[in-house]
C-alpha positions, 0 to 999 in steps of 0.5 A: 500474442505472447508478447502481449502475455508478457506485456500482461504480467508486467501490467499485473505487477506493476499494479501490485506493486503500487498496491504494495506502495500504498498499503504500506503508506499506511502502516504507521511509523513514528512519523505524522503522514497524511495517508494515515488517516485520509481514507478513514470512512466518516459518517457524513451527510447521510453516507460514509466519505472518505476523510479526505473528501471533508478536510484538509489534512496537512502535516506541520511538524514530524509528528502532528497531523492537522485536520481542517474541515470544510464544514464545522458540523462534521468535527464530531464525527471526525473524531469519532472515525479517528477514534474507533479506527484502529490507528490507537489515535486521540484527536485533540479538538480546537474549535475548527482544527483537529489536531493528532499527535502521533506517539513514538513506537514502542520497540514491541510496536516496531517488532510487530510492524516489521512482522505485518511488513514483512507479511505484506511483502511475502504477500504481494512475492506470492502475488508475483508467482501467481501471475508468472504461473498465468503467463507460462500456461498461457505460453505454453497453450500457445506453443501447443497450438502452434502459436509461438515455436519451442524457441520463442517459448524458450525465450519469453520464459526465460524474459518473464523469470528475468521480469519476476527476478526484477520484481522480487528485486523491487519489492524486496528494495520497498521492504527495506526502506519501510523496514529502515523508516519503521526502526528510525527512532 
């Protein structure tokens, strides 16, 4: 039973981890990256869909998003989810390709993108501790009813910090990278 509480913590956080991940794709640096824009909802054929689901995106230089649509009649309604989105986008329109072409950051742009990164990591630390105090009640429910003895609660608390440390190592490792890519010029 406490193995699977650990097991349970791990699980837990390692998908806020690749939450973390994925938040984080989209929070824009000087770059042109395809998940900047390939969840935006679009109008289309009745219902909203995901960009992604209407289009190929590609990137064909370090700061031009190409957009192709499957079907012509939805290039209007692309742009105007590109446009209403918060991204501070402009699509350019040729006939059937969509083209973005993504601005350099300013160095203000980079600070409050570094504050938002640094946000979401202290998120995703707090997530963390939320799921470690889970485990330790639930160890110490099972040391109360006999479950696990005093030294094997000992034991597995001493691994879940290690697993945290280990998280907090992780998250802290992601927060650099994105914080070096948000800075590159």
């Amino acid at each position: 039973m406490s193995e699977r509480t650990l097991k349970n913590f791990q699980e837990k956080s390692g998908k806020t981890l690749d939450y973390l991940r994925e938040k984080l794709k989209k929070l824009r640096t000087g770059r042109a990256n395809p998940s900047l824009v390939e969840d935006l909802a679009v109008a289309a054929y009745g219902s909203k869909m995901e960009l992604k689901n209407l289009a190929t995106i590609n990137v064909t230089e370090p700061r031009l998003i190409v957009i192709q649509p499957w079907d012509q009649s939805v290039i209007p309604t692309i742009e105007k989810a590109i446009l209403t989105s918060n991204l501070n986008l402009t699509p350019q329109t040729d006939k059937e390709i969509i083209r973005i072409t993504i601005p350099q950051l300013t160095t203000e742009r980079r600070q409050d993108l570094v504050k938002v990164l640094r946000s979401e990591l202290e998120e995703t630390r707090v997530r963390v501790r939320g799921f470690r105090r889970e485990a330790i009640e639930m160890l110490e429910q099972e040391k109360k009813s006999g479950e696990i003895s005093e030294d094997l609660e000992r034991r597995l608390k001493n691994d879940l910090q290690r697993m945290v440390e280990k998280m907090n190592e992780e998250i802290e490792q992601i927060g650099k990278h994105k914080e070096q890519e948000l800075n590159e010029v």
